[in-house]
C-alpha positions as CSV (number, residue, x, y, z in Angstrom):
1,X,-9.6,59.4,68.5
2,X,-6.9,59.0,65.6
3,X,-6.8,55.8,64.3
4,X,-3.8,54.0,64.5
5,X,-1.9,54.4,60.8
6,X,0.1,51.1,58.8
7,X,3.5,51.1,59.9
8,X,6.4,50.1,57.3
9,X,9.3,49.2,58.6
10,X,11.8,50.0,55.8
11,X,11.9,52.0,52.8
12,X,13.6,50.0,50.3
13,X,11.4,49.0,47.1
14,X,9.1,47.0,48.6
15,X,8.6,49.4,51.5
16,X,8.6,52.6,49.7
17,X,6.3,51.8,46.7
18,X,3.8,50.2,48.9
19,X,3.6,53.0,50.6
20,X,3.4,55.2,47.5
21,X,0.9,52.9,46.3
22,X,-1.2,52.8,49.7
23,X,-1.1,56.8,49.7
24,X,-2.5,56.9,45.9
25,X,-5.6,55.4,47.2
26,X,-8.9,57.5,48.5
27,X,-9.8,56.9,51.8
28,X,-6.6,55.5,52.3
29,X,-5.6,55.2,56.3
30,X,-2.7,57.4,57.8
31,X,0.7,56.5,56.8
32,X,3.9,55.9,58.4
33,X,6.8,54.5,57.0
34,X,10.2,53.7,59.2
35,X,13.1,54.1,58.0
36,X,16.6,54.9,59.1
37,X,18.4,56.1,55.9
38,X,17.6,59.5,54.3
39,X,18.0,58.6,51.0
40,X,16.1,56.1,48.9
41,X,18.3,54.2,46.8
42,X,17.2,52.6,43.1
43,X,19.7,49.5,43.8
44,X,19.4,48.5,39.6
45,X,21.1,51.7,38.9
46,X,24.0,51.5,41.6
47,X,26.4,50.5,38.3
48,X,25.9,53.3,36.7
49,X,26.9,55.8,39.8
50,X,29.8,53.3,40.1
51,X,31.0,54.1,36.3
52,X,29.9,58.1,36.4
53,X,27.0,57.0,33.8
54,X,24.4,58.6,36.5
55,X,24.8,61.2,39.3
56,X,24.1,60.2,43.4
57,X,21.1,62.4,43.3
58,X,19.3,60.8,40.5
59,X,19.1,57.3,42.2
60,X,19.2,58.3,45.5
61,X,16.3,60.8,45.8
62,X,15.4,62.0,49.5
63,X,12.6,60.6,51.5
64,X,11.3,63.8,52.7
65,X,11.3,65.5,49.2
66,X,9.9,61.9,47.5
67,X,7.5,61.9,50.7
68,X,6.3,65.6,50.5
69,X,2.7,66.3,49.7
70,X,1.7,62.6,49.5
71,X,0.5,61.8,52.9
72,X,3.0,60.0,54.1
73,X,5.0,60.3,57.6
74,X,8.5,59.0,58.1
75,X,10.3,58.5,61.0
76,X,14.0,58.0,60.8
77,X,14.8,55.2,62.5
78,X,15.1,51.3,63.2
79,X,12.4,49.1,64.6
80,X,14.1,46.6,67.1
81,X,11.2,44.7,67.8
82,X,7.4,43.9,67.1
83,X,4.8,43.0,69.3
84,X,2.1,41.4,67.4
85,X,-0.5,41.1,70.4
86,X,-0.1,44.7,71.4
87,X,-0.6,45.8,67.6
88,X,3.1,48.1,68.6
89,X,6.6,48.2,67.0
90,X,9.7,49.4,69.6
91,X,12.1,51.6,67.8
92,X,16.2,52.3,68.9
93,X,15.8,55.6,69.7
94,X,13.2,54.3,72.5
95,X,9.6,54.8,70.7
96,X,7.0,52.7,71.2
97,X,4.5,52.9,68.4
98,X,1.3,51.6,68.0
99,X,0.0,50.4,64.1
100,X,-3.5,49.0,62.8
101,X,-1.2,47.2,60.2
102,X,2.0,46.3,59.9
103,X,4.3,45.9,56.7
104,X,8.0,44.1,57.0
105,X,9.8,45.3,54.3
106,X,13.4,45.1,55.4
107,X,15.2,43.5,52.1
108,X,18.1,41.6,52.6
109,X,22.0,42.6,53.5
110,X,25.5,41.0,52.2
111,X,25.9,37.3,53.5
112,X,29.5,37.1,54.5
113,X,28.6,32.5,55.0
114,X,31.0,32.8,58.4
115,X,33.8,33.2,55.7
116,X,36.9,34.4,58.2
117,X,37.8,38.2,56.4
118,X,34.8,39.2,54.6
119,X,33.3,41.9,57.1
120,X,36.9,42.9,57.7
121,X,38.7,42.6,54.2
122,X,36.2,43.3,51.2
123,X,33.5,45.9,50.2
124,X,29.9,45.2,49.5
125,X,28.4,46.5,46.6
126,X,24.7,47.6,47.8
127,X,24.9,51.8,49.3
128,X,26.1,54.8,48.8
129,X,29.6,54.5,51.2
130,X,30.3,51.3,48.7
131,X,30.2,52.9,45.5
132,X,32.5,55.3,46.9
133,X,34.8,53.3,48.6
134,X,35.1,51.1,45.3
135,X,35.3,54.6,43.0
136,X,38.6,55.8,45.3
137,X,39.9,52.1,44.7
138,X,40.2,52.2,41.2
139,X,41.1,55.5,41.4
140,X,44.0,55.0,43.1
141,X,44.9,51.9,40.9
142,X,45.2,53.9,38.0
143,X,46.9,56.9,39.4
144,X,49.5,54.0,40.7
145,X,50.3,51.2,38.1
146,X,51.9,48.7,39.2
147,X,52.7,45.2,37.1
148,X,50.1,42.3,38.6
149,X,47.5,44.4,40.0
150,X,44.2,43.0,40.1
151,X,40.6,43.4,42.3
152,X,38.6,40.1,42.9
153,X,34.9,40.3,42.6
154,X,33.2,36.8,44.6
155,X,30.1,35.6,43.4
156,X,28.9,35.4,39.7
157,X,25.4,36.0,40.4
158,X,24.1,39.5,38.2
159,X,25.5,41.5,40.9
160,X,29.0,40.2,40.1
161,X,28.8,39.9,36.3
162,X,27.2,43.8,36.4
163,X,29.7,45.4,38.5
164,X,33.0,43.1,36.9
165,X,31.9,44.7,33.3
166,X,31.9,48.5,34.5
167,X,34.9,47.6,36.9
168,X,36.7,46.4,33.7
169,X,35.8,49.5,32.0
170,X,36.4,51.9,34.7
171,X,39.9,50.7,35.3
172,X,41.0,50.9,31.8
173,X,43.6,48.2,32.1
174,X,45.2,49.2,35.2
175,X,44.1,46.0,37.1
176,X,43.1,42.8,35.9
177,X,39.4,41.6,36.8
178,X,38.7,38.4,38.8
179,X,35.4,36.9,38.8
180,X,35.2,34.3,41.6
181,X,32.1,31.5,41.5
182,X,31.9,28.4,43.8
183,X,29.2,27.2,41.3
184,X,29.9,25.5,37.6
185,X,28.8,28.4,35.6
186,X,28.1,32.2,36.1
187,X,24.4,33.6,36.1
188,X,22.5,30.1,36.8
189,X,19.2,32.1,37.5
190,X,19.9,34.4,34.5
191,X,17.9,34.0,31.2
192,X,19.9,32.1,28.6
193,X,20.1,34.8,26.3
194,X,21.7,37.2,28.7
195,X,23.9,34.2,30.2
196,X,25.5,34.2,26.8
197,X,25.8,37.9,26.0
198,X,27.7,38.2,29.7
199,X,30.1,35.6,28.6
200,X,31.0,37.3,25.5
201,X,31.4,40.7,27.5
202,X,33.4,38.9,29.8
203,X,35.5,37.7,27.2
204,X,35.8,41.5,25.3
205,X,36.7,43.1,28.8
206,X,39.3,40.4,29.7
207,X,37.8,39.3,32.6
208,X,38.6,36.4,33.8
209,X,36.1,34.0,35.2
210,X,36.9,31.1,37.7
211,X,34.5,28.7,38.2
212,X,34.3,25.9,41.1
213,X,36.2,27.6,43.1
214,X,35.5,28.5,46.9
215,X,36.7,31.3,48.9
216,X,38.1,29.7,51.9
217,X,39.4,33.4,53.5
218,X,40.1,36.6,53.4
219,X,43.2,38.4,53.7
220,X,44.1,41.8,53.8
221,X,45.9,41.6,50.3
222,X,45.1,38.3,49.1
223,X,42.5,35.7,48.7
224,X,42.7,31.9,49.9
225,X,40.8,29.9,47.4
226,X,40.4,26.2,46.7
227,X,39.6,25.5,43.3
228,X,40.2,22.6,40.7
229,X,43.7,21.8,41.3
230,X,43.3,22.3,45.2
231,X,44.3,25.1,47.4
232,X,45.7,28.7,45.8
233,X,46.4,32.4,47.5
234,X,45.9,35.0,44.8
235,X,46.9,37.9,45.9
236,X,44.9,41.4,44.9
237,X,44.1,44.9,45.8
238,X,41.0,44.6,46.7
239,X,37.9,42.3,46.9
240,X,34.3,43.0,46.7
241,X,31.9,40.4,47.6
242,X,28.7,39.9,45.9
243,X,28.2,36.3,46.7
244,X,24.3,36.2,48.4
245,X,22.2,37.6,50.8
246,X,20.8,37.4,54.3
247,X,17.5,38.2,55.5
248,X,17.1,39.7,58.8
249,X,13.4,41.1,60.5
250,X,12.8,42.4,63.9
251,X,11.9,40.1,66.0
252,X,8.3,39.6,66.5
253,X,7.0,38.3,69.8
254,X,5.2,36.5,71.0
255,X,7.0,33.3,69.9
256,X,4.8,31.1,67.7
257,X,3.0,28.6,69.7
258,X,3.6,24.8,69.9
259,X,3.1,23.0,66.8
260,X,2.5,26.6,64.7
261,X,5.0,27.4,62.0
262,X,7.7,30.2,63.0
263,X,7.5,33.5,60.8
264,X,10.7,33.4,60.2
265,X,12.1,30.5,58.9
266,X,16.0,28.8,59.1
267,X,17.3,31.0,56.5
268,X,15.8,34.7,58.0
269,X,12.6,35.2,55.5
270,X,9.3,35.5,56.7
271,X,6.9,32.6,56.2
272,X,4.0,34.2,54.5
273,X,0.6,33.3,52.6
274,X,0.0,33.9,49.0
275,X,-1.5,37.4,50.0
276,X,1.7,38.7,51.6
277,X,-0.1,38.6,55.3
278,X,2.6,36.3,57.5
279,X,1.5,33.3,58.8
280,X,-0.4,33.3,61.8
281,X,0.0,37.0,62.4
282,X,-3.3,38.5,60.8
283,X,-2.0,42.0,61.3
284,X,1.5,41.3,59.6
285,X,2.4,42.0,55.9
286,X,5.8,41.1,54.4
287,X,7.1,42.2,50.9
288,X,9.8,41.6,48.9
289,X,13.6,39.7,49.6
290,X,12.2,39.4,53.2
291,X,8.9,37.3,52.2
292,X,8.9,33.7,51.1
293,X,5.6,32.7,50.0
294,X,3.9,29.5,51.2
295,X,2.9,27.0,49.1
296,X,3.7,29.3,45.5
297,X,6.3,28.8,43.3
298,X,9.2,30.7,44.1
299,X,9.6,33.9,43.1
300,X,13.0,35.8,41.8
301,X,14.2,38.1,44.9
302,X,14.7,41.2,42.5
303,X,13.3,44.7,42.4
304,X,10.5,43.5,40.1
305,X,9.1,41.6,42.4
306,X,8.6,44.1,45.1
307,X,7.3,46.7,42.6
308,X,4.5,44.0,41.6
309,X,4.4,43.1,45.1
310,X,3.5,46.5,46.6
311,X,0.1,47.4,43.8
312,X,-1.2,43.8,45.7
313,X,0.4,44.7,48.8
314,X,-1.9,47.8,49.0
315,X,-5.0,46.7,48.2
316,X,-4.7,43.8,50.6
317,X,-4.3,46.1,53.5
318,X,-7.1,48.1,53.0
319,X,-9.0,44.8,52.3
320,X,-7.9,43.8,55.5
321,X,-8.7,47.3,57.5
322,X,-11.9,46.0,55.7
323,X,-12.9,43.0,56.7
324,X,-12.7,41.6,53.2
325,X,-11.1,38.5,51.7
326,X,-7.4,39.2,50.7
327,X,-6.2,38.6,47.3
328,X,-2.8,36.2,45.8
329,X,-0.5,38.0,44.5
330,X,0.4,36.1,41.0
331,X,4.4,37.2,39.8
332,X,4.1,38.4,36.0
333,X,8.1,37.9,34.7
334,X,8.4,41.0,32.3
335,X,11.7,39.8,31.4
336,X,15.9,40.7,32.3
337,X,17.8,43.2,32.1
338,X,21.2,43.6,32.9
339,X,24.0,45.9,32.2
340,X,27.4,44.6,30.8
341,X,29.8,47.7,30.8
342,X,29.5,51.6,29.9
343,X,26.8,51.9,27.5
344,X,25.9,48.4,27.0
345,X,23.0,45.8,28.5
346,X,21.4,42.5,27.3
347,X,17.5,42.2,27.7
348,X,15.3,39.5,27.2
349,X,11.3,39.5,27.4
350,X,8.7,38.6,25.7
351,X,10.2,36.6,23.2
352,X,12.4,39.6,22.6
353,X,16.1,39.6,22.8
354,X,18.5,42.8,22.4
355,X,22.2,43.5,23.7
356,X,24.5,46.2,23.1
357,X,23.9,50.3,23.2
358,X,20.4,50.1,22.3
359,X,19.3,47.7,25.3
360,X,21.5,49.5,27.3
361,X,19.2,52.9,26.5
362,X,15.5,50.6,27.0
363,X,17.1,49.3,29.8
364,X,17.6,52.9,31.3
365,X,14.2,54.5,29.7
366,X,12.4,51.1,31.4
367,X,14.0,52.1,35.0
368,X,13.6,55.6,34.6
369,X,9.5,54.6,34.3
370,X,10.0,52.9,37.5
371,X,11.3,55.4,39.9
372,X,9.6,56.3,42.5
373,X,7.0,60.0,42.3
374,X,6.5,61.5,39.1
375,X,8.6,64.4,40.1
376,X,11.4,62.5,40.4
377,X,10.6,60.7,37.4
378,X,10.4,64.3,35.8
379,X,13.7,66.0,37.1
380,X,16.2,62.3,35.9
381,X,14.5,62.6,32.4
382,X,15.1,66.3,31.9
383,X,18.9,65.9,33.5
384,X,19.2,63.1,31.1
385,X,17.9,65.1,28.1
386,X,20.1,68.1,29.1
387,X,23.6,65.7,29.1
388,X,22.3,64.3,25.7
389,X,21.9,68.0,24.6
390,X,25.4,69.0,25.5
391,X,26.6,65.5,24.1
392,X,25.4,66.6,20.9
393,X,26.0,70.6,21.1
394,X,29.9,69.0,21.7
């Protein structure tokens, strides 16, 4: 009889590299990731597809060619529900599946806050069908000048700061850049270093930063704020909202008895234990934006967290196929990156600091170490080394 594989349900960076990870290992059980996107996308890079820096193929890599040869099945699809007595997930194309463990790694979407006109009005900033959206934008706002033309970006979290430098950059001046935060500064998470080398980019690129003010709605050409000096409308030509996340699993049944502690908690993250197995649910595994640790201090939801995440992730699950006594998983912060236009980035780590077009090459060189297979690792290094080579032959 074949034993029942670990399921993971989605193959963002928690998801995939767990799986990578899990596969890497002898004797590892059988595999099978869910997922209903056929591309992986590296979500650090999705500025540089924006600005024409990098192509779609380099940070979106299929599953099936990233999944070939490494003992790995995926199913392409979305798990509706968990049933974590029966040990089986439901899909939406109808399949009930059985699993000997389960991983939750469904990351978090674009939190709209009930805010009347986001879904409708604005663009996200977090797949493929943004990026382009947003590239035929500007596009069309420099083919067409007009006087007073200007594209809001909400939220001044590292999201908003990244994209509003290669916005400003990619539009040349045909639209001024808004930068839209309800809070008193921009990047309050952000290290100082890189706070301050984002305000000075700011600054270069003209953008223009408004802070403590709220989006109140919006409109299909304008923006209704209250700020400072009360209520405004600004109008523009297009929003794109960056301003936090949601966190959304399947439902898992049954419902946590009386007294227990839900796995999911009042804001949509799973309730988990310092070894990433959720709480009361000894089958169950959680990684990255989706997990929130008990009783740790809390950890960044960024990429480099679920890459740590997955190494611990894996061993844990074959501990636990085991019998054995899991392991914490303890965050080591490597530092920041962040990009701040074409050819520029700030970085701080390790008592190190470095902006401009040298941290904006570390900064690629340190992702480029971080994508997923070395084959695909292999292919973005020589198609970066062949651009160089014609930069240089030109």
């Amino acid at each position: 009889m074949t034993a029942a594989p670990v399921v993971i349900v989605g193959g963002g960076f928690g998801g995939l590299y767990t799986a990578l990870a899990l596969a890497a290992r002898k004797g590892h059980p059988p595999i099978l990731l869910i997922e209903p996107n056929e591309r992986f996308l590296f979500l650090p890079l999705l500025y540089e597809l924006f600005s024409g820096e990098l192509r779609s193929w380099e940070i979106a890599p299929r599953y099936d060619a990233l999944l070939a040869g490494k003992g790995v099945a995926w199913l392409q699809d979305r798990v509706s529900r968990i049933n974590s007595n029966a040990n089986t997930v439901e899909t939406q194309s109808g399949r009930q599946l059985n699993f000997s463990r389960l991983v939750i790694a469904t990351g978090a979407a674009t939190n709209s806050f009930g805010i009347p006109g986001v879904g409708e009005h604005s663009l996200g900033f977090r797949t493929l069908a943004d990026v382009e959206k947003l590239q035929q934008l500007v596009g069309q706002l420099r083919q067409h000048r007009r006087p007073l033309q200007r594209i809001a970006v909400v939220g001044a979290g590292a999201s908003g700061v990244e994209l509003a430098c290669k916005l400003a950059d990619s539009l040349e001046g045909a639209a001024v850049v808004e930068l839209i935060e309800r809070g008193s500064n921009l990047l309050p998470a952000a290290k100082s270093f890189n706070r301050e080398q984002a305000k000075l980019a700011l600054q270069r690129k003209d953008i223009r930063l408004r802070c403590h003010t709220e989006v109140v709605a919006v409109g299909s050409d304008h923006l209704e704020l209250l700020g400072p000096q009360g209520p405004e409308r600004l109008a523009t030509n297009g929003v794109i909202w960056t301003a936090g996340l949601r966190f959304e699993a399947p439902p898992i049944e049954p419902k946590a008895a009386a007294g227990a502690k839900a796995a999911a908690g009042a804001n949509g993250r799973l309730a988990c234990q310092a070894d990433l197995q959720v709480l009361d649910h000894p089958r169950l595994f959680a990684i990255g934006d989706i997990a929130q640790l008990d009783g740790v201090d809390p950890v960044p939801t960024t990429a480099q967290v679920a890459f740590q995440q997955a190494d611990c992730l894996a061993a844990n699950l074959l501990r636990s196929l085991a019998n054995e006594p899991l392991e914490p998983f303890h965050f080591k912060d490597l530092g920041e990156m962040m990009s701040l236009g074409k050819g520029e980035a700030a970085l701080t780590g390790g008592g190190f600091t470095l902006a401009g077009p040298a941290a904006f090459q570390i900064r690629r060189l340190a992702y480029l170490s971080r994508m997923p297979g070395k084959t695909h690792q292999a292919k973005v290094a020589a198609g970066w080394l062949g651009s160089a080579a014609l930069q240089w032959s030109s």
